[in-house]
DSSP file (Angstrom, degrees, kcal/mol; ACC not computed):
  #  RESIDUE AA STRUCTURE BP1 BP2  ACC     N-H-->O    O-->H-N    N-H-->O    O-->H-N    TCO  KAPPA ALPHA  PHI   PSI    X-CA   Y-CA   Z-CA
    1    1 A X     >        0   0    0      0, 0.0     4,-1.7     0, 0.0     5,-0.1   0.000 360.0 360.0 360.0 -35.9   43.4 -102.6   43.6
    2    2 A X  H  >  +     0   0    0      1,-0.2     4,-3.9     2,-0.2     5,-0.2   0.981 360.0  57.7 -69.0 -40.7   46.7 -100.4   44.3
    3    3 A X  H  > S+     0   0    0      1,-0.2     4,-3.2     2,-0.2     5,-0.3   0.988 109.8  43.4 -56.0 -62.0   48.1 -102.2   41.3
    4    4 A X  H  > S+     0   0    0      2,-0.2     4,-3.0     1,-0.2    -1,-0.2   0.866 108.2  49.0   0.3 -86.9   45.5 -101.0   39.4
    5    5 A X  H  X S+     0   0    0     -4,-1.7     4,-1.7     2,-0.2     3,-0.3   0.960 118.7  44.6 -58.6 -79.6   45.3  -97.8   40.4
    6    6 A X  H  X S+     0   0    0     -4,-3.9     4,-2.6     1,-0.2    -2,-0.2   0.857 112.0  58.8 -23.7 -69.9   49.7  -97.9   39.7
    7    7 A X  H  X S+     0   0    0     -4,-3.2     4,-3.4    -5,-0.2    -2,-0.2   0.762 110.4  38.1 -54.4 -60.6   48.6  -99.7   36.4
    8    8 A X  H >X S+     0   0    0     -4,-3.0     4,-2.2    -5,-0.3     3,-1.5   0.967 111.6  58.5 -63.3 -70.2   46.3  -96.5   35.1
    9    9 A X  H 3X S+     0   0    0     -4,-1.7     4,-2.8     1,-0.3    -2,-0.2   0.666 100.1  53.2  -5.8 -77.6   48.4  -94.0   36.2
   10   10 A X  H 3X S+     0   0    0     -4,-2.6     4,-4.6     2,-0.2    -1,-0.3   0.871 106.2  54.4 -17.6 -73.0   50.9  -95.2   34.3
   11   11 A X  H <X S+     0   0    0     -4,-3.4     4,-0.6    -3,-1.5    -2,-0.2   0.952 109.5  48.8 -48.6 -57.1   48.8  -95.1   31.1
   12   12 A X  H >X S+     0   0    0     -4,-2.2     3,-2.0     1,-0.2     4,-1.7   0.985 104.5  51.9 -66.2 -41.4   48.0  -91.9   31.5
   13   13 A X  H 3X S+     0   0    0     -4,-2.8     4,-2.4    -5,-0.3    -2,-0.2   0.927 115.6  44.3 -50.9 -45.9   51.2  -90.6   32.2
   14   14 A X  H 3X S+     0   0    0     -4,-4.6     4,-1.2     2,-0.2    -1,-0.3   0.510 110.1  58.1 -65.4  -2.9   52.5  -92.4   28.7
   15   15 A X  H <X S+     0   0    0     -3,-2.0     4,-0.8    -4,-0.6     3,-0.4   0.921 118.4  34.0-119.2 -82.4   48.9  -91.0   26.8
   16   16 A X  H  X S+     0   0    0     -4,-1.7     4,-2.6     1,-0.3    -2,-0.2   0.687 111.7  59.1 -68.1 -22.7   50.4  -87.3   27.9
   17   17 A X  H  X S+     0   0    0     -4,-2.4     4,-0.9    -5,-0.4     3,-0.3   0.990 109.2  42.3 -35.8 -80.2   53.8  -88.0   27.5
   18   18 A X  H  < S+     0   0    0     -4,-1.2    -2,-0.2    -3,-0.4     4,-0.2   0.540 113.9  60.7 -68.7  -2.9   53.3  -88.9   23.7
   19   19 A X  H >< S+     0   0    0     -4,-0.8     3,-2.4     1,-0.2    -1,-0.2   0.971 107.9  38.2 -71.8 -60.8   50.9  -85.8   23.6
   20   20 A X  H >< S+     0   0    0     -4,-2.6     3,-0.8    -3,-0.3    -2,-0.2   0.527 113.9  55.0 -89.5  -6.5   53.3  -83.4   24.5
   21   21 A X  T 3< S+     0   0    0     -4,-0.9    -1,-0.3     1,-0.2    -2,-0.2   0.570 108.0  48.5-110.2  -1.8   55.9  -84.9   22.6
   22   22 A X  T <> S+     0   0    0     -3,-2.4     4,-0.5    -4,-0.2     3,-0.5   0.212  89.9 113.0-109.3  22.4   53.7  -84.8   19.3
   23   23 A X  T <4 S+     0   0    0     -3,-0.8    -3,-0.0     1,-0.2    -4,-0.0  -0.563  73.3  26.2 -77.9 128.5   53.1  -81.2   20.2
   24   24 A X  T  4 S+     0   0    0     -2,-0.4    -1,-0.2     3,-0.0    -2,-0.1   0.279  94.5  91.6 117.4 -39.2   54.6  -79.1   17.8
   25   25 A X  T  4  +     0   0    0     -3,-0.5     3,-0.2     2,-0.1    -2,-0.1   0.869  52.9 123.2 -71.4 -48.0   54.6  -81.1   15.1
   26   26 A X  S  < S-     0   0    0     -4,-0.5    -3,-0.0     1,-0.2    -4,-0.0  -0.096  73.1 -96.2 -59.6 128.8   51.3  -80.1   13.5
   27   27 A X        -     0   0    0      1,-0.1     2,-0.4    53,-0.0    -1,-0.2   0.061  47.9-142.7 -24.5 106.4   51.3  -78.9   10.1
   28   28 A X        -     0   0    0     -3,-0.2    -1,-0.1     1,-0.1    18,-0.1  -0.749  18.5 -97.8-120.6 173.8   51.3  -75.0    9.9
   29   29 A X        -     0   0    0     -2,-0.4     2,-0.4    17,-0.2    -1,-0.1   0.184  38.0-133.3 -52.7 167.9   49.9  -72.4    7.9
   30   30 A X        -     0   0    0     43,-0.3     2,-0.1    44,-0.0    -1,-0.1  -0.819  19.5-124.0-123.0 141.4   52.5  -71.0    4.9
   31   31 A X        -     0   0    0     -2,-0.4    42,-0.2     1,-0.1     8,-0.1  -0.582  39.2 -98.1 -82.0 172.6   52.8  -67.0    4.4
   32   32 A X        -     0   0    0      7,-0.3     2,-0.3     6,-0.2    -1,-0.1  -0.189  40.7 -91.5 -78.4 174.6   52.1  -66.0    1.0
   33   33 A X    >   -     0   0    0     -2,-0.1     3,-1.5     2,-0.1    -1,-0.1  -0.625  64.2 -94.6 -68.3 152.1   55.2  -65.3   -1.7
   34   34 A X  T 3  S+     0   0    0     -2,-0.3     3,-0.1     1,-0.3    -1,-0.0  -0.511 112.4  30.3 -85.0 150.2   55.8  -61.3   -1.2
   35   35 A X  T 3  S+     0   0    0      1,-0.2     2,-0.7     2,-0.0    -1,-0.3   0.130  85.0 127.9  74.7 -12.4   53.8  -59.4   -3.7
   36   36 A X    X   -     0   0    0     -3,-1.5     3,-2.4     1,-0.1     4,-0.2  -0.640  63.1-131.4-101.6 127.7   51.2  -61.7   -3.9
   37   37 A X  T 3  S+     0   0    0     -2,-0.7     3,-0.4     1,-0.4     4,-0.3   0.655 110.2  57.8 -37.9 -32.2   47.5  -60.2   -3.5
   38   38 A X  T 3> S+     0   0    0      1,-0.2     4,-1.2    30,-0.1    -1,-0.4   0.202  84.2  98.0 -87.9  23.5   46.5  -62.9   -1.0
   39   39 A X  H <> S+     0   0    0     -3,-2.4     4,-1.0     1,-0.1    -7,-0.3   0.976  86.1  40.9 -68.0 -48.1   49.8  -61.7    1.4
   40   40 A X  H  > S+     0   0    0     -3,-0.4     4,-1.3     1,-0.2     5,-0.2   0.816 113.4  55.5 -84.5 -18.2   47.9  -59.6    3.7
   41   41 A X  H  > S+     0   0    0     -4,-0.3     4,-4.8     2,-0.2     5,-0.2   0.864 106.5  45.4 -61.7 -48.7   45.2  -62.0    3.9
   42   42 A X  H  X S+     0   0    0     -4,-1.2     4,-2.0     1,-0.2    -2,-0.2   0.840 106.8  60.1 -77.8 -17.3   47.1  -65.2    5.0
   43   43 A X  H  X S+     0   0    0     -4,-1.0     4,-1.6     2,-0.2    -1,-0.2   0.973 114.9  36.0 -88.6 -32.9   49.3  -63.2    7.8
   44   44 A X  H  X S+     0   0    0     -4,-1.3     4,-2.2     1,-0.2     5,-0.2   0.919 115.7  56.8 -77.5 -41.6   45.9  -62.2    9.6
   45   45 A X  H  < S+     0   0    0     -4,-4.8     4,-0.4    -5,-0.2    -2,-0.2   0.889 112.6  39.4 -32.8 -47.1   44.9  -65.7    8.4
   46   46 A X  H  X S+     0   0    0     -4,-2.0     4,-1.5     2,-0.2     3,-0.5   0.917 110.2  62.3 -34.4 -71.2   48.1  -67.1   10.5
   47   47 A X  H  < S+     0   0    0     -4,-1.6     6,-0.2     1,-0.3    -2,-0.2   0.743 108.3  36.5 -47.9 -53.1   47.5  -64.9   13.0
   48   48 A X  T  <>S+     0   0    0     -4,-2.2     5,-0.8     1,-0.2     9,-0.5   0.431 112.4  57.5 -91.3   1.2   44.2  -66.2   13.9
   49   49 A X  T  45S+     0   0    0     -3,-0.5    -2,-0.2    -4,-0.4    -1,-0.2   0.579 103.9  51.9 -95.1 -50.8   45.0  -69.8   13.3
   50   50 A X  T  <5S+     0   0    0     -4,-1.5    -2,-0.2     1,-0.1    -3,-0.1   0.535 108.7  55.7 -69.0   3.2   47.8  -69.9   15.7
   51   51 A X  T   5S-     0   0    0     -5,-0.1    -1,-0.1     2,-0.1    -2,-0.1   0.725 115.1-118.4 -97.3 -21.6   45.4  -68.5   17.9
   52   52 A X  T   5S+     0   0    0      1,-0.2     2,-2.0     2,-0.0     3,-0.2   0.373  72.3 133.9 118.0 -18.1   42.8  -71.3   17.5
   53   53 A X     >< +     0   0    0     -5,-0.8     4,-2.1    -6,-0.2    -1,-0.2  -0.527  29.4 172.5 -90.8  84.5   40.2  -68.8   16.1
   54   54 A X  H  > S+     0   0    0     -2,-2.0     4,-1.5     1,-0.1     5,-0.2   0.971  75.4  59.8 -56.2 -44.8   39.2  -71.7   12.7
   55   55 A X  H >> S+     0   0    0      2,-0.2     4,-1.4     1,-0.2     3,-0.9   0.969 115.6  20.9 -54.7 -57.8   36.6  -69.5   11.9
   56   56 A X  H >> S+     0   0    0      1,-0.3     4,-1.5    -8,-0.2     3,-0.9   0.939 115.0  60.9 -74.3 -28.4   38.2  -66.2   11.2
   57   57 A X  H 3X S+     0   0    0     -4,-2.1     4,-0.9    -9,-0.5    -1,-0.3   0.629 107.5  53.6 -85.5   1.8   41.6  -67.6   10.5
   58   58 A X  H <X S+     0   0    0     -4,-1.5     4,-0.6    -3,-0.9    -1,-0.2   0.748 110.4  56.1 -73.2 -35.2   38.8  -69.7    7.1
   59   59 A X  H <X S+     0   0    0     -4,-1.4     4,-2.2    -3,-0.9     5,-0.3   0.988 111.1  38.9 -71.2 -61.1   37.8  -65.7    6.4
   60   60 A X  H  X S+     0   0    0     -4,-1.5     4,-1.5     2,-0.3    -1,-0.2   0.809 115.7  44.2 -59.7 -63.4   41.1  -64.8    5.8
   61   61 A X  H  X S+     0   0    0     -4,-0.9     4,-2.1     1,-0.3    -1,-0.3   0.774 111.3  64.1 -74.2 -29.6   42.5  -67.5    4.0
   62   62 A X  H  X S+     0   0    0     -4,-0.6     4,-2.4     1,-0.3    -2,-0.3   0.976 109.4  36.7 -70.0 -37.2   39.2  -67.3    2.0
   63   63 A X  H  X S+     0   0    0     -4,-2.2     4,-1.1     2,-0.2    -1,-0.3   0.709 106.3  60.6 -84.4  -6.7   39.8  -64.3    0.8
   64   64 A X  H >X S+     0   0    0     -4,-1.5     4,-2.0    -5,-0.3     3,-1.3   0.970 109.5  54.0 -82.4 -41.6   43.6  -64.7    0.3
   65   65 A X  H 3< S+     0   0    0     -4,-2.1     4,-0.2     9,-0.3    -2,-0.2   0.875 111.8  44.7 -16.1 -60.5   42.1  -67.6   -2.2
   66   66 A X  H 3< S+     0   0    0     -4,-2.4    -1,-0.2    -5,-0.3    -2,-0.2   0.722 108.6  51.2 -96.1   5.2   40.2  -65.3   -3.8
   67   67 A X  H << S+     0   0    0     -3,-1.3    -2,-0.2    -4,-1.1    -1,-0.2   0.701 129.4  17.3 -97.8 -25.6   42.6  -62.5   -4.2
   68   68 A X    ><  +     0   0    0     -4,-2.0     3,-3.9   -31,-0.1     6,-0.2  -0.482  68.4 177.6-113.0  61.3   45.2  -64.5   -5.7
   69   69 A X  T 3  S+     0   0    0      1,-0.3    -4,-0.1    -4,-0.2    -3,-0.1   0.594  84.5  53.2 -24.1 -32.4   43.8  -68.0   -7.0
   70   70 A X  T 3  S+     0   0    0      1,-0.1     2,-1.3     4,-0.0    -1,-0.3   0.274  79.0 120.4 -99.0  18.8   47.2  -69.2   -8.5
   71   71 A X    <>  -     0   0    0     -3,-3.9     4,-3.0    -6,-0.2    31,-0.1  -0.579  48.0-171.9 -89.1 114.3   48.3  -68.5   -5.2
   72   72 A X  H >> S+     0   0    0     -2,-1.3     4,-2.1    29,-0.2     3,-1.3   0.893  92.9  49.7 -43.9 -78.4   49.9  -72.5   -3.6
   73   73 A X  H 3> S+     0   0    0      1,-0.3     4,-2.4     2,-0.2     5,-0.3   0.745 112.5  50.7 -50.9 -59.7   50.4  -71.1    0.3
   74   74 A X  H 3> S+     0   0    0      1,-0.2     4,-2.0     2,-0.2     3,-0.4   0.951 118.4  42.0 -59.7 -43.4   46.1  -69.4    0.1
   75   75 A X  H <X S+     0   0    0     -4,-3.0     4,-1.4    -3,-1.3    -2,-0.2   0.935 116.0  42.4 -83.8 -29.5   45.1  -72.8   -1.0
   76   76 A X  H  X S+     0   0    0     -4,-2.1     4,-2.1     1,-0.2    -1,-0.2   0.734 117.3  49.6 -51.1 -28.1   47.1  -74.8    1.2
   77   77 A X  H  X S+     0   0    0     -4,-2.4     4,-1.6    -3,-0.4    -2,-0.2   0.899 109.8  47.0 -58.2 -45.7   46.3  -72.4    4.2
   78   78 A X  H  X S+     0   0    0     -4,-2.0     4,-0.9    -5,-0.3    -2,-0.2   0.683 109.9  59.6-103.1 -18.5   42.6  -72.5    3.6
   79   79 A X  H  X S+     0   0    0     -4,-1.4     4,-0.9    -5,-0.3     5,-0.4   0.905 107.2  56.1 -53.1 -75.5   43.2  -77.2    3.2
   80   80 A X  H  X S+     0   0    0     -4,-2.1     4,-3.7     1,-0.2     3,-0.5   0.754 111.1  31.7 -50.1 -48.7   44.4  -76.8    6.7
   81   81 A X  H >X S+     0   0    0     -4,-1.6     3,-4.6     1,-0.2     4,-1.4   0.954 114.2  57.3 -53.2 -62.7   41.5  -75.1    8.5
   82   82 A X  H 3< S+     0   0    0     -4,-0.9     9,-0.4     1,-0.3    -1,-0.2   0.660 112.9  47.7 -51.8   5.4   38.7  -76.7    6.5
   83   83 A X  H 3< S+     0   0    0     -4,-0.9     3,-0.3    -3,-0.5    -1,-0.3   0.834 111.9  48.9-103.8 -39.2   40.6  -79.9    7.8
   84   84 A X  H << S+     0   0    0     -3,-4.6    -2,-0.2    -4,-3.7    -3,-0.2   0.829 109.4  46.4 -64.5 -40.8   40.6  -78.5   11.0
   85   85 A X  S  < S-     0   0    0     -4,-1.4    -1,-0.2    -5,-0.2     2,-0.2   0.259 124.7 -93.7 -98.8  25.3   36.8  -77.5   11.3
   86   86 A X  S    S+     0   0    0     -3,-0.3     2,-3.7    -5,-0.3     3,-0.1  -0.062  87.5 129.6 110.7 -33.5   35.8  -80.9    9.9
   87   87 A X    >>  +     0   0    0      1,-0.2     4,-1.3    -2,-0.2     3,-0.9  -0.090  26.5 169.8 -25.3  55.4   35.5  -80.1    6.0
   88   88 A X  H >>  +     0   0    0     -2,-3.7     3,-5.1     1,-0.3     4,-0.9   0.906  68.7  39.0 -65.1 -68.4   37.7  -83.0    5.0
   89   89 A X  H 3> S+     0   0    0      1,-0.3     4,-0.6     2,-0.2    -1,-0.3   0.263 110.8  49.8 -89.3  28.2   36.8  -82.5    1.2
   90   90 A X  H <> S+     0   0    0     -3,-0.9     4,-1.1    -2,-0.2    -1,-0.3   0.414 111.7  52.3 -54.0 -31.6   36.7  -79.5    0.8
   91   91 A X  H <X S+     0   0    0     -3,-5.1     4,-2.2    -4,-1.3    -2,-0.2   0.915 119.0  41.3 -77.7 -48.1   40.4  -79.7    2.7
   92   92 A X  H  X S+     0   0    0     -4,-0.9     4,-2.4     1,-0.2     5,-0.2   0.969 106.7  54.9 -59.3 -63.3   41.5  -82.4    0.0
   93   93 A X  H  X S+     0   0    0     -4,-0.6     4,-1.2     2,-0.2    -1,-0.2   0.868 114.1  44.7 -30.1 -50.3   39.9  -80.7   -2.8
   94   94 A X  H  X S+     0   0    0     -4,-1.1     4,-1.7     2,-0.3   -15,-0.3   0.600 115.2  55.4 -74.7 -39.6   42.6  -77.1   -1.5
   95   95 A X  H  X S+     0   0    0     -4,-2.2     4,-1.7     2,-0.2    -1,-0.2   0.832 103.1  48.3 -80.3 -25.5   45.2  -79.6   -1.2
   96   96 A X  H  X S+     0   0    0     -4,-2.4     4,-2.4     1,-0.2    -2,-0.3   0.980 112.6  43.1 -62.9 -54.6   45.0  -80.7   -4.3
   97   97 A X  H  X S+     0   0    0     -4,-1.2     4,-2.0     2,-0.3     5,-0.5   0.821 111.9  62.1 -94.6 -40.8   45.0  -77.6   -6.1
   98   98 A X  H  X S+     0   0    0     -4,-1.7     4,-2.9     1,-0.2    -1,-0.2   0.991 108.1  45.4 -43.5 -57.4   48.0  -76.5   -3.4
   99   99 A X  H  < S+     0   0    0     -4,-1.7     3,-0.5     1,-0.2    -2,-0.3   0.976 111.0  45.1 -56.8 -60.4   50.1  -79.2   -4.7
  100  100 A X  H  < S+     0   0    0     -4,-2.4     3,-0.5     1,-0.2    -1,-0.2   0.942 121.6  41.8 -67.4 -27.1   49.7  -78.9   -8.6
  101  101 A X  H  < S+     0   0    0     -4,-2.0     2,-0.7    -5,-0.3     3,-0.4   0.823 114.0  50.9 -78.7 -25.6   50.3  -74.7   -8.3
  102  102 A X     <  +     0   0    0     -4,-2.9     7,-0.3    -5,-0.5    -1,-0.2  -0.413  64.2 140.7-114.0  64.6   53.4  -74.9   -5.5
  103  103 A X  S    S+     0   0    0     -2,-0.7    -1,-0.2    -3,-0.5     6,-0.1   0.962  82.8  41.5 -50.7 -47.8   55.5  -77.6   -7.7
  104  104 A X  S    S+     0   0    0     -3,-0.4     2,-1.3     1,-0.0    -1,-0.1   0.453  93.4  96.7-103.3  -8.8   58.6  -75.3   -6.4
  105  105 A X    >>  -     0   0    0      1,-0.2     3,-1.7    -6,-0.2     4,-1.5  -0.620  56.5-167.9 -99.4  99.7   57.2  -74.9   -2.8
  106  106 A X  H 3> S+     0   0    0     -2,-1.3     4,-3.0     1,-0.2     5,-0.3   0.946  84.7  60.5 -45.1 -49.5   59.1  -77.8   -0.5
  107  107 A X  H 34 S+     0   0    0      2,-0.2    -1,-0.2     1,-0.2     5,-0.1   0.544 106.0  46.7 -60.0  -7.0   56.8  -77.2    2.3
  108  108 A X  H X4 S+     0   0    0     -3,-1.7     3,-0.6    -6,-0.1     6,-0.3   0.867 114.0  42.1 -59.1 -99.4   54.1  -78.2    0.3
  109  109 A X  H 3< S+     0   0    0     -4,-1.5    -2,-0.2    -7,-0.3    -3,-0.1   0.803 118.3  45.0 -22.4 -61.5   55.3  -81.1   -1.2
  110  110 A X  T 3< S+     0   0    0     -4,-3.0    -1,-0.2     4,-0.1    -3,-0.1   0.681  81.6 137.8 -80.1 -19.3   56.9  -82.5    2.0
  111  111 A X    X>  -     0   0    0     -3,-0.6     4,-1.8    -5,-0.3     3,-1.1   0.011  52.1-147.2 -54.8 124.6   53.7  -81.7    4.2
  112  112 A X  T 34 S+     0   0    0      1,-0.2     4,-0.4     2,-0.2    -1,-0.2   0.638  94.7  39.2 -77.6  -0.8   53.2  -84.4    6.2
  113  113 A X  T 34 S+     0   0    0      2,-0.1    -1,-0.2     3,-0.1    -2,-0.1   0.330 105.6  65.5-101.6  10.2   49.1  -83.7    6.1
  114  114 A X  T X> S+     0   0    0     -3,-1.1     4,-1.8    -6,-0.3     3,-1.6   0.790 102.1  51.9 -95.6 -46.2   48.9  -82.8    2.4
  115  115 A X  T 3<>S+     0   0    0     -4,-1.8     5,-2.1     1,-0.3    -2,-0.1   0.802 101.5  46.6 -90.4 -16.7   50.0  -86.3    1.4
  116  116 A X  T >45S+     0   0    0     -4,-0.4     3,-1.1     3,-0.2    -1,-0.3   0.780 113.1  59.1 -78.5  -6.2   47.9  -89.0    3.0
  117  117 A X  T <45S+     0   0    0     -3,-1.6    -2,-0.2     1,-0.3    -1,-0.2   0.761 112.4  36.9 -92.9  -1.6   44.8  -86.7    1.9
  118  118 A X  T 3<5S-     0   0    0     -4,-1.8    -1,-0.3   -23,-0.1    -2,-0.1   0.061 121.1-113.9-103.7  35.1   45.6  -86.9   -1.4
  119  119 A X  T < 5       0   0    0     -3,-1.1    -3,-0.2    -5,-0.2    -4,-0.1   0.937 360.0 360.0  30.2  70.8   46.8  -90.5   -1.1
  120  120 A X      <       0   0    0     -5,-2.1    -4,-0.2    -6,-0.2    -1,-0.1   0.227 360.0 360.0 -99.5 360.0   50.4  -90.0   -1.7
């Protein structure tokens, strides 16, 4: 039974181990290019996304979406919540449209959660 007992222990300890060690890691939101009409949007967008708050930090990035449409960083922002609050296509759909508009944008491109939803 003590073996057991050791045995789980263990487990958990490696289960929080690789938690904290993939902490960090998750994909985060992009400021806008300076000058661009969705800028003020996506830094309270940010704001409230590093906070946790999906809901507002979706308002934000929706309107930074709709103040600059050809803007890569609003549509990529506005992939990641809707990915977060369970929207997957709607998050794929935002990623798509991130990718063809930010050709130039590395972070984009390289995002490790942009590319398995677009199969990449």
């Amino acid at each position: 039974m003590m073996k057991i007992a050791a045995l789980a222990a263990c487990a958990a300890l490696l289960v929080t181990a690789s938690a904290w060690a993939d902490m960090g890691k998750e994909a985060q939101p992009l400021k806008a290019m300076a000058g661009s009409k969705a800028e003020g949007h996506l830094n309270e967008g940010i704001e409230h996304y590093g906070m946790g708050h999906w809901d507002i930090a979706k308002k934000h990035f929706t309107a930074g979406e709709q103040a600059d449409p050809q803007s890569a960083e609003a549509h990529y922002d506005l992939a990641l919540v809707l990915d977060k609050t369970g929207d997957h296509g709607g998050a794929t759909a935002h990623f798509q449209k991130a990718h063809d508009l930010g050709k130039a944008n590395a972070a984009i491109h390289d995002s490790e959660i942009l590319k398995p939803q677009l199969r990449m």
